[in-house]
N, C-alpha and C positions, 0 to 999 in steps of 0.2 A: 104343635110346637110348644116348648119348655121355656117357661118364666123363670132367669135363671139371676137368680136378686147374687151383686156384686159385694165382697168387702177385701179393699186394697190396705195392706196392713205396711205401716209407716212410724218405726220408732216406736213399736207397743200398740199403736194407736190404729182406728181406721180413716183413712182419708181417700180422696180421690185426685187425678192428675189430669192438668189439662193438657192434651195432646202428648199423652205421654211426657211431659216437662217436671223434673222435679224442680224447677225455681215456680213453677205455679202448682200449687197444692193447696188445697180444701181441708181443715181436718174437722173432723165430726168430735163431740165430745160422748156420744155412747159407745162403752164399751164392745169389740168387736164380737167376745162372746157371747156377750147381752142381744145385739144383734142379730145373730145367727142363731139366738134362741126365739127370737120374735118371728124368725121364719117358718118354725122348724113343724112339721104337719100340715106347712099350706103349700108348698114349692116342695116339687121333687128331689131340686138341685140347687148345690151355691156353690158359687166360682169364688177363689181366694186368692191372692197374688201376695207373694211376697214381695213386696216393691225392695226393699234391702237386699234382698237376696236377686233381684233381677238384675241390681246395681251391680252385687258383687260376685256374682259368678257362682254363687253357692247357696244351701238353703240359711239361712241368718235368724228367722224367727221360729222356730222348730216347737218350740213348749207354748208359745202363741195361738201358733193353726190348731196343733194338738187342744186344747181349750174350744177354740171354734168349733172343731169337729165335733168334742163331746156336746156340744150344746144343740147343735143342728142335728145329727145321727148321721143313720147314713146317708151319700150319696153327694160328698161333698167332694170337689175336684180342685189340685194347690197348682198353683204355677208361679214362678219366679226364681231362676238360680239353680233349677234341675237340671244339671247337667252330667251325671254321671249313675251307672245302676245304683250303688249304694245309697242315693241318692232317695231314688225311685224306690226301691225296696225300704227305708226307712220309714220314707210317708206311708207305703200301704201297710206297712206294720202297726202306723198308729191309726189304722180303722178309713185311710183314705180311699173312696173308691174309684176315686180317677186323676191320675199325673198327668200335667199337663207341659210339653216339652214345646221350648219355643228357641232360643238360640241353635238348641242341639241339630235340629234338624237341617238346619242351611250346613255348619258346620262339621258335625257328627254323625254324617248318616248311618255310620254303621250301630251307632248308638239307639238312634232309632228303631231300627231295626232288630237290635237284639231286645230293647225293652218289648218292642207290638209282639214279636212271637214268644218271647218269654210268660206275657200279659195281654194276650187278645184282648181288646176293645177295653181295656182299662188304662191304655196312655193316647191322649189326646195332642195334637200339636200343633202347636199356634201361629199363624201364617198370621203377621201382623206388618202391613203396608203403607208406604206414604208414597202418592203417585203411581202405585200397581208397584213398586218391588220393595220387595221383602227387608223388611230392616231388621239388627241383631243386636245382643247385649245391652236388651233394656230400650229397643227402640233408640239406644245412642247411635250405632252407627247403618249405614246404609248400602245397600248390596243393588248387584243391576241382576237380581233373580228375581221375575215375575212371580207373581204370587199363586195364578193358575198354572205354572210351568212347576214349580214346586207343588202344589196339590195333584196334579196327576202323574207327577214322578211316586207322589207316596200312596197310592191307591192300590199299591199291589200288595200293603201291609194291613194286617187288620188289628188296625187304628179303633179307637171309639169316636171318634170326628176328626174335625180339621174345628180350631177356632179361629175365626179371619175377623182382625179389627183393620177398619183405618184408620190407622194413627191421628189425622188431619179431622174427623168425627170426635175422636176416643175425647169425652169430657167435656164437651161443647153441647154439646142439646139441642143441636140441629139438625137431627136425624140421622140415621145410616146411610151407609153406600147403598141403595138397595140395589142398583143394577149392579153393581160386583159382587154382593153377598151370591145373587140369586144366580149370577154365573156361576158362580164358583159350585153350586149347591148342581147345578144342573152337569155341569159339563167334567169337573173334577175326579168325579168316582166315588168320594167318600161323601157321609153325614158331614155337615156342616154347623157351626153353633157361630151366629151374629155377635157381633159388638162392637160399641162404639157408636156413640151423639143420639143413641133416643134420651127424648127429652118432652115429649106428649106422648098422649095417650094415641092420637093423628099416625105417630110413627110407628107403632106395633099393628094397630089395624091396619096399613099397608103392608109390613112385613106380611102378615095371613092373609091379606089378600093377593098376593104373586107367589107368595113359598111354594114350592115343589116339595112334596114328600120327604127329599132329601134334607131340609132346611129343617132341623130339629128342636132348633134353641135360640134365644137371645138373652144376652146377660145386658141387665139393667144395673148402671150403680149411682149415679149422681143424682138420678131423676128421682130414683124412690126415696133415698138418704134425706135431701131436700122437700120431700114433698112434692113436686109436680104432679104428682098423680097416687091413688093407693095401689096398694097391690092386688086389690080385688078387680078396679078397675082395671089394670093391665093386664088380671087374667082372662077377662070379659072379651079384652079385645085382640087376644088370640085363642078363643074358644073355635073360633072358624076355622083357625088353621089346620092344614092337613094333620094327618095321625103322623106321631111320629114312628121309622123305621128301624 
């Protein structure tokens, strides 16, 4: 399983959200490319979110991530405000190796759809939950589509995962869902990538210790940002985990 260090990009800046809430927000004063430079040779992957662009339906900090990216190399994956191919085809033009589509899919399936066969296993989508259903447009509003109802409707597409947060974890430091991740990972069809409330080193060694094969990842952002733990120790304590798929 993939240590997959977080940076949510907010007005230039990187910061973190608590439960998805833009009235509660964290900002970090290191630079986000500085960041993603201090990663870059130890982590396979960095997850990036345009939080502007979650807000407004489109990509909003474009010459931003493009920065991130050159600092990390490859293997860095944007979400926030993808909602259209031109979209998708812009970021992988600038060196991104995985879009990650999160509104589109409750709303846009054909959308989805046309990105996963256009882009086998380079568009990732993000089943992000409060109470098991799926919520849209930035975690603003709320949908009655279960979240494993939506991952095995999309398993006939080849996807590069499913990313599943719970919203109600996302930023709190109280650990993950694990019994939802770990369903979703078993019973869904696709790869899976966690997110959302680790906050100890406690809560990644339980992830490896139940992950299934299929559980490939978990994106960390507030714990490392802050300090709670380093990143050596967090890769220590998914050394156990299964290989990924």
């Amino acid at each position: 399983m993939d240590l997959i260090p977080a940076i949510d990009l907010l007005h230039g800046g990187a910061v973190r959200l608590r439960q998805g809430d833009y009235a509660q927000v964290t900002h970090y004063p290191v630079e986000p490319a500085e960041l993603a430079a201090r990663w870059r040779g130890r982590v396979h992957r960095l997850h990036v979110v345009d939080l502007e662009g979650a807000r407004q339906g489109l990509p909003a900090q474009r010459d931003l991530v493009a920065r991130v990216a050159r600092a990390f190399g490859p293997g860095v994956e944007i979400g926030g405000g993808v909602r259209s191919m031109q979209a998708i085809e812009e970021y992988l033009d600038l060196g991104i190796d995985r879009v990650v589509l999160g509104t589109a899919a409750l709303l846009e399936p054909e959308l989805v759809q046309r990105a996963a066969l256009a882009y086998p296993d380079r568009i990732i989508v993000a089943v992000d939950a409060r109470d098991g259903f799926v919520a849209t447009h930035g975690w603003l509003q709320q949908s009655r589509v279960s979240a494993i109802d939506t991952v095995r409707h999309l398993a006939r597409l080849p996807l590069g995962a499913v990313l599943y947060t719970d919203i109600d974890r996302d930023g709190t430091e109280a650990g993950p869902n694990v019994t939802e991740t770990v369903r979703l990972a078993r019973e869904g069809g696709l790869p899976v990538i966690a997110s959302g409330g680790i906050g100890v080193v406690a809560h990644l060694e339980r992830l490896a210790e139940v992950a299934p094969p299929t559980l490939i990842g978990v994106i960390v952002g507030r714990a490392l940002h802050e300090g709670r733990f380093s990143l050596d120790d967090a890769l220590g304590a998914l050394a156990r985990s299964p290989a990924p798929v």
